[in-house]
VOVO-231430 format. One record per residue (C-alpha): x, y, z. Coordinates in steps of 0.02 Angstrom, whole numbers. Layout:
# VOVO-231430
+--------+--------+--------+
:     xx :     yy :     zz :
+--------+--------+--------+
:      X :      Y :      Z :
...
+--------+--------+--------+
END
This chain:
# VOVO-231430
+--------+--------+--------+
:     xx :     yy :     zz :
+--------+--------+--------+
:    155 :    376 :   3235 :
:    214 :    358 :   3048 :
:    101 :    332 :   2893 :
:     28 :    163 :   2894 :
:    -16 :    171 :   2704 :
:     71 :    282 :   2553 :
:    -10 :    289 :   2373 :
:    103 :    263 :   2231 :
:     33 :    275 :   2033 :
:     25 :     73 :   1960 :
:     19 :     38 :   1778 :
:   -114 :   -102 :   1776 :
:   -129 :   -211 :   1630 :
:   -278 :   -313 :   1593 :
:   -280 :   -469 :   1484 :
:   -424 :   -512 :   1378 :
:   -417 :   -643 :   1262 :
:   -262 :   -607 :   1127 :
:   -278 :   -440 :   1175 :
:   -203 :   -318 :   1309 :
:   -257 :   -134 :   1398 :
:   -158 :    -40 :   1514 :
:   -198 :    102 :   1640 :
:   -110 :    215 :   1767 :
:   -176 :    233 :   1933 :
:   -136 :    259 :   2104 :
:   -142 :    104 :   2208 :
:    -93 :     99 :   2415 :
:     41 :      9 :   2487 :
:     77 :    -32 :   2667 :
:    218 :     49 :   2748 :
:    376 :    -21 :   2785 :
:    537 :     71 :   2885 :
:    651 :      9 :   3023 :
:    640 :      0 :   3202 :
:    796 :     13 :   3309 :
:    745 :    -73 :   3480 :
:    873 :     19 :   3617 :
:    900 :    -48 :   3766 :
:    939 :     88 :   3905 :
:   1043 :    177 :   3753 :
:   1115 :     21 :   3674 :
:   1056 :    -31 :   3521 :
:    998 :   -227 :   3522 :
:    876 :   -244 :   3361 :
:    820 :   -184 :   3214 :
:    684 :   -238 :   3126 :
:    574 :   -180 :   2976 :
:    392 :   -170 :   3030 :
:    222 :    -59 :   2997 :
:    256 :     91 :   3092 :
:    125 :    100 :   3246 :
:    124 :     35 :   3410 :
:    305 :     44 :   3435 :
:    310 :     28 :   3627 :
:    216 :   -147 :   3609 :
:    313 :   -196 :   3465 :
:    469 :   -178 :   3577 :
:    423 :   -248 :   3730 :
:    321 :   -400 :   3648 :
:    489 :   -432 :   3574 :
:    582 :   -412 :   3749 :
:    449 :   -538 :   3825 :
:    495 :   -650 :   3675 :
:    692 :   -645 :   3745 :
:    649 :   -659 :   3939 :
:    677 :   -496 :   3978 :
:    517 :   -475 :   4047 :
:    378 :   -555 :   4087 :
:    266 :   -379 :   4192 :
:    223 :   -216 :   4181 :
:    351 :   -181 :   4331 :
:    477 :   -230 :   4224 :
:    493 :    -95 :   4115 :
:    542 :    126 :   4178 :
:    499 :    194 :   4010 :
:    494 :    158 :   3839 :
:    517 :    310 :   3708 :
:    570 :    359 :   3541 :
:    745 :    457 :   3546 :
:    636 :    635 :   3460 :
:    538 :    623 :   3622 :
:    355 :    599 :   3655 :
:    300 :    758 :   3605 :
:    418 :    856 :   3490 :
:    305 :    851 :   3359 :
:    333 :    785 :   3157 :
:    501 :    747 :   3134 :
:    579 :    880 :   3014 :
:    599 :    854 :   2813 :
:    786 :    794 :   2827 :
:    771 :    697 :   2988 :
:    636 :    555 :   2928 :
:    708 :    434 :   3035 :
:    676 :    517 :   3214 :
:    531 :    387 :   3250 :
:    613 :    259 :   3198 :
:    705 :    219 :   3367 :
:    655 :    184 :   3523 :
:    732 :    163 :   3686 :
:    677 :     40 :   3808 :
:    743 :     92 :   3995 :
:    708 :    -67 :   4112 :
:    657 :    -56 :   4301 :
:    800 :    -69 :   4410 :
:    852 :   -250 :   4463 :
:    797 :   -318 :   4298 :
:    969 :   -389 :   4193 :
:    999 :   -312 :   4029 :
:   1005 :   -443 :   3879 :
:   1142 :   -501 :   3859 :
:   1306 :   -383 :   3796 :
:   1365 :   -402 :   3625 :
:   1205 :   -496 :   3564 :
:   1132 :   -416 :   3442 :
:    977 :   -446 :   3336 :
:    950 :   -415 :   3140 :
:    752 :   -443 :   3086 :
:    689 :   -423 :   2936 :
:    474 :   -418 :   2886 :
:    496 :   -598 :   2840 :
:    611 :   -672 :   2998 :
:    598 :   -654 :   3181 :
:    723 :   -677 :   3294 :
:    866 :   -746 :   3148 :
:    974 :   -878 :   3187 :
:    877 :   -956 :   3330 :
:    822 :  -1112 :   3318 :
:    878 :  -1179 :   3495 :
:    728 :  -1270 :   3569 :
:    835 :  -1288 :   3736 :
:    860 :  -1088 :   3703 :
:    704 :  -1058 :   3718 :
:    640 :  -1162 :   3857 :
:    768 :  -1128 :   3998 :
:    727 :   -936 :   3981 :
:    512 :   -950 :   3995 :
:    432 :   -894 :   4154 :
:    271 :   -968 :   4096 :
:    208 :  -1174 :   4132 :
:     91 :  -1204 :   4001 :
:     52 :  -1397 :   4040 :
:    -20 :  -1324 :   4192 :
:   -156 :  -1217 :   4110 :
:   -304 :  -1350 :   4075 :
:   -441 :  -1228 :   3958 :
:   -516 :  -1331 :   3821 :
:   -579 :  -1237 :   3684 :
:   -714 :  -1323 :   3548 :
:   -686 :  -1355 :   3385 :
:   -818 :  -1267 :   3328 :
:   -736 :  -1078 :   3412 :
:   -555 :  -1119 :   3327 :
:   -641 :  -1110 :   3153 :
:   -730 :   -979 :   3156 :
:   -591 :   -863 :   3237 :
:   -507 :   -830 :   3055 :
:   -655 :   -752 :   2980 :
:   -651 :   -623 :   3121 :
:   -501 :   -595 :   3129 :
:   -488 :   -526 :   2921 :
:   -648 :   -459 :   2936 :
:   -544 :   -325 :   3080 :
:   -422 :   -328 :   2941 :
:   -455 :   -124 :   2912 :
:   -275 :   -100 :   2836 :
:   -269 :   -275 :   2753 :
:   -431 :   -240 :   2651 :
:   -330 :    -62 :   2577 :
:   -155 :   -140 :   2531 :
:   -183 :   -334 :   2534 :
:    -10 :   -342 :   2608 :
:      4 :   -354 :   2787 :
:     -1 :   -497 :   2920 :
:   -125 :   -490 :   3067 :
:   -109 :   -572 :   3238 :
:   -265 :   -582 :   3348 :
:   -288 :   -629 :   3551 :
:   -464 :   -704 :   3591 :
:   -540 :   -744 :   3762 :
:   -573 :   -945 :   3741 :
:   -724 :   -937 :   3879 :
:   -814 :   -778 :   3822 :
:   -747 :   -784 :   3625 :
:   -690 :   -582 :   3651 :
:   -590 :   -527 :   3539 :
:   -457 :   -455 :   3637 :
:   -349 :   -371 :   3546 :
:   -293 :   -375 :   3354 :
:   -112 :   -287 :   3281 :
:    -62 :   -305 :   3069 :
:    102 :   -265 :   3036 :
:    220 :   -316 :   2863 :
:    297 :   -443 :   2989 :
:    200 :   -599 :   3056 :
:    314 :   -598 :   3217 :
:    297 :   -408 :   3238 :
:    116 :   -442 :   3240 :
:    111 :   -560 :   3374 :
:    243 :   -453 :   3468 :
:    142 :   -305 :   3475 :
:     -2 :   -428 :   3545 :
:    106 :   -490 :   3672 :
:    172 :   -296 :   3709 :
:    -36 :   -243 :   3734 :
:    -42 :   -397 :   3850 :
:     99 :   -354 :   3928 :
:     58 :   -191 :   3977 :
:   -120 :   -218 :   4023 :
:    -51 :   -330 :   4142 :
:   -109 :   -486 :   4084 :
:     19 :   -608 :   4069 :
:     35 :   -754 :   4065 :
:   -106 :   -764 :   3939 :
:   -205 :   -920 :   4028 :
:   -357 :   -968 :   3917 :
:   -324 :   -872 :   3754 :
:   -278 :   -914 :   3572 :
:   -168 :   -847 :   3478 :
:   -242 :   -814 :   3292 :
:   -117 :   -803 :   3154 :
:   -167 :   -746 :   2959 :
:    -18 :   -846 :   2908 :
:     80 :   -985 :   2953 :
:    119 :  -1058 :   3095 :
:    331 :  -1044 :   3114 :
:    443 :  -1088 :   3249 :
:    471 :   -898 :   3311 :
:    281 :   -868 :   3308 :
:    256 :  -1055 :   3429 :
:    399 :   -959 :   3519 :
:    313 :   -814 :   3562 :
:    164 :   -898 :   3616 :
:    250 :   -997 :   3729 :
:    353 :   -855 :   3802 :
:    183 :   -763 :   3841 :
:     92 :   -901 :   3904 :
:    -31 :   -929 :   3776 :
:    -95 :  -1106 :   3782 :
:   -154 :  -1126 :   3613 :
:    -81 :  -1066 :   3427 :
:   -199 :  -1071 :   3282 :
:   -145 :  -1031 :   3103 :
:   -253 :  -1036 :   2923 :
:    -71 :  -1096 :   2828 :
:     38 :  -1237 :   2876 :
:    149 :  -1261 :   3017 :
:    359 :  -1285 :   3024 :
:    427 :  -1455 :   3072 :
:    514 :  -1359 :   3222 :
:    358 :  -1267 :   3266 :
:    269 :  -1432 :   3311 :
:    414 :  -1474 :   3390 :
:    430 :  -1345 :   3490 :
:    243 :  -1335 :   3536 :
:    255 :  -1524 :   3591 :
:    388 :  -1491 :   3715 :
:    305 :  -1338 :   3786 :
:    119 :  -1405 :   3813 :
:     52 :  -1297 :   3672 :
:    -99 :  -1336 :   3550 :
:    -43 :  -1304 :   3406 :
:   -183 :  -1294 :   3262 :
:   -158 :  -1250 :   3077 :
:   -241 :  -1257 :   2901 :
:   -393 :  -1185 :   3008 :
:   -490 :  -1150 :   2852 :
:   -682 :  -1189 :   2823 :
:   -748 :  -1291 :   2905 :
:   -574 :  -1403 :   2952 :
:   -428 :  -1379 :   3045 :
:   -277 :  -1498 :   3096 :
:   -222 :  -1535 :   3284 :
:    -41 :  -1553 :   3278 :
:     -2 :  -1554 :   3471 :
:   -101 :  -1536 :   3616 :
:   -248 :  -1618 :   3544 :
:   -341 :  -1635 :   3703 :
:   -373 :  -1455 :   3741 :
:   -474 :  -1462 :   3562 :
:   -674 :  -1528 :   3598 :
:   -789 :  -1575 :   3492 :
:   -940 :  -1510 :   3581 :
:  -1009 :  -1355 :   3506 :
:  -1031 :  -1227 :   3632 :
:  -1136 :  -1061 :   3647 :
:   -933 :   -942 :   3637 :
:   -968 :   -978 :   3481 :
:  -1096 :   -842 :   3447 :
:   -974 :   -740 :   3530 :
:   -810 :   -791 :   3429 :
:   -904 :   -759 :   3269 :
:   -987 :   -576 :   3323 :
:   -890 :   -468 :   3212 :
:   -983 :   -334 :   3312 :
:   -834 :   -363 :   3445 :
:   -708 :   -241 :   3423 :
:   -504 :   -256 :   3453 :
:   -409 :   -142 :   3572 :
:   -373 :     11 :   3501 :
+--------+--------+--------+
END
C-alpha cells in the first residue's frame, strides 16, 4: 500500500490587525495518484483516489456497474507488480497503481469499448441515466422494511469524524461509513480524496465479507449527498443514505424511484427526510447509546 499522507514545507501567513507575519513549516497533505481498474487485462477505469484498499475500491466500483453483486463473483483481484514483490523501484512509482480484476467464470465482462474516466471529484462521469441504473440492480429495496429513529441518524456524523484518523492530519479527505441500524455498530469506515471512492471501498468490504445486499444499514456520508453516491447505495442494497451537506435534484430522484431514504443536512440536532420518510421514527430508542459509542471501532 502507498503513502496515505506526504509532508510538504507551507509558508503560513498570519493576519493581525494592519499587520502581517509569515512562517515556513511543514504541513501534511493527503495523497492523491491514479488507479487503473483492469478487467481480466483490459483496462476499464481510472480514477484518482487515496491509495489503500485497492481491491475494495475496485470491486465496490464493479458492484456499482452490475458486475457483481458476491464474493463468487470475483477469481482474483491484484496489482500488475504482484502481491508480494516488494516496494516498487525508484523509476517505476507507478507499479501499484494498477490493478487487475479477473472475474469467476460465467460472469460477463462489462461491456467492450466502455470505458470510464474518474476524477477525486466525479464518479462514474457522464451517467446520469436513472433507467441506466435501475435495469442493471440485483437488489429490491422497497422490500426491506427496517425503520431507523431519528434520534440514531443524528448522532451517526459525530462518529463517523471522530474515526476520521487521516481527516484530523490533512483536513482533506472524504469519509464514508456503514452502520448496523438495530445494534448502531459501526461497521466499517473508508476516507479517500473521492466521496464515491469512499463509499466504493465500503461497498468492496461488504462485498467481500459476504454481506450484500446491505439489508438494515445506513450509509453515512461526510459530504453531500450526489446522484452517483444514491447510486451506489442502491446498487448495494443499502436502504437508507444519510449525508451532513445537501442533496442533488437527481439524487432524490433517483432515491424516490428506488425505495431509498434519503436524509441530508444531518447536522445537530436536525436533519431533512427527502424520500422514504417512513423508515425515519421519531421514537428514541436504546441503538442510540450504541450509534454514539465512539468506543466502536471500524473494520480495519
Amino acid at each position: 500500500m502507498g503513502r496515505l499522507t506526504v509532508n510538504r514545507p507551507v509558508t503560513r501567513i498570519t493576519l493581525t490587525g494592519d499587520t502581517a507575519s509569515s512562517r515556513r513549516r511543514p504541513d501534511t497533505l493527503v495523497v492523491e495518484e491514479p488507479l487503473e481498474i483492469r478487467v481480466g487485462g483490459e483496462a476499464l477505469a481510472v480514477t484518482m483516489r487515496t491509495p489503500g484498499h485497492d481491491v475494495e475500491l475496485a470491486t465496490g466500483f464493479l458492484v456499482s456497474e452490475g458486475v457483481i453483486a458476491a464474493p463468487e463473483d470475483l477469481r482474483q483481484a491484484i496489482h500488475c507488480a504482484g502481491p508480494s514483490s516488494g516496494p516498487p523501484a525508484a523509476d517505476d512509482g507507478n507499479s501499484y497503481n494498477v490493478l487487475d480484476v479477473t472475474l469467476a467464470p460465467g460472469i460477463p465482462s462489462p461491456r467492450p469499448n466502455r470505458s470510464y474516466s474518474m476524477t477525486s471529484a466525479c464518479g462514474i462521469c457522464g451517467k446520469d441515466s436513472i433507467d441506466e441504473v435501475r435495469t442493471v440492480s440485483r437488489f429490491d429495496l422497497g422490500a426491506d422494511a427496517t425503520t431507523v429513529p431519528a434520534h440514531t441518524l443524528a448522532a451517526l456524523p459525530d462518529v463517523l469524524r471522530a474515526q476520521q484518523t487521516i481527516f484530523d492530519k490533512t483536513g482533506g479527505l472524504h469519509a464514508a461509513a456503514l452502520f448496523d441500524i438495530a445494534t448502531g455498530e459501526l461497521l466499517v469506515l473508508r476516507e479517500d480524496v473521492g466521496r464515491h471512492n469512499a463509499v466504493d471501498k465500503v461497498v468492496g468490504w461488504a462485498l467481500q465479507q459476504g454481506r450484500l445486499p446491505l439489508r438494515a444499514t445506513v450509509l453515512q456520508v461526510s459530504g453531500r449527498a450526489s446522484f452517483e453516491l444514491a447510486q451506489k447505495a442502491v446498487m448495494a442494497g443499502i436502504p437508507v443514505l444519510s449525508a451532513v451537506s445537501a442533496p442533488s435534484s437527481l439524487a432524490v430522484e433517483l432515491a424516490a424511484a428506488s425505495g431509498l431514504t434519503l436524509v441530508a443536512f444531518v447536522r445537530g440536532a436536525s436533519l431533512n427526510v427527502y424520500t422514504g420518510a417512513e423508515r425515519v421514527t421519531l421514537a428514541t430508542d436504546a441503538m442510540d447509546a450504541g450509534a454514539s459509542a465512539s468506543g466502536r471501532a471500524a473494520a480495519g
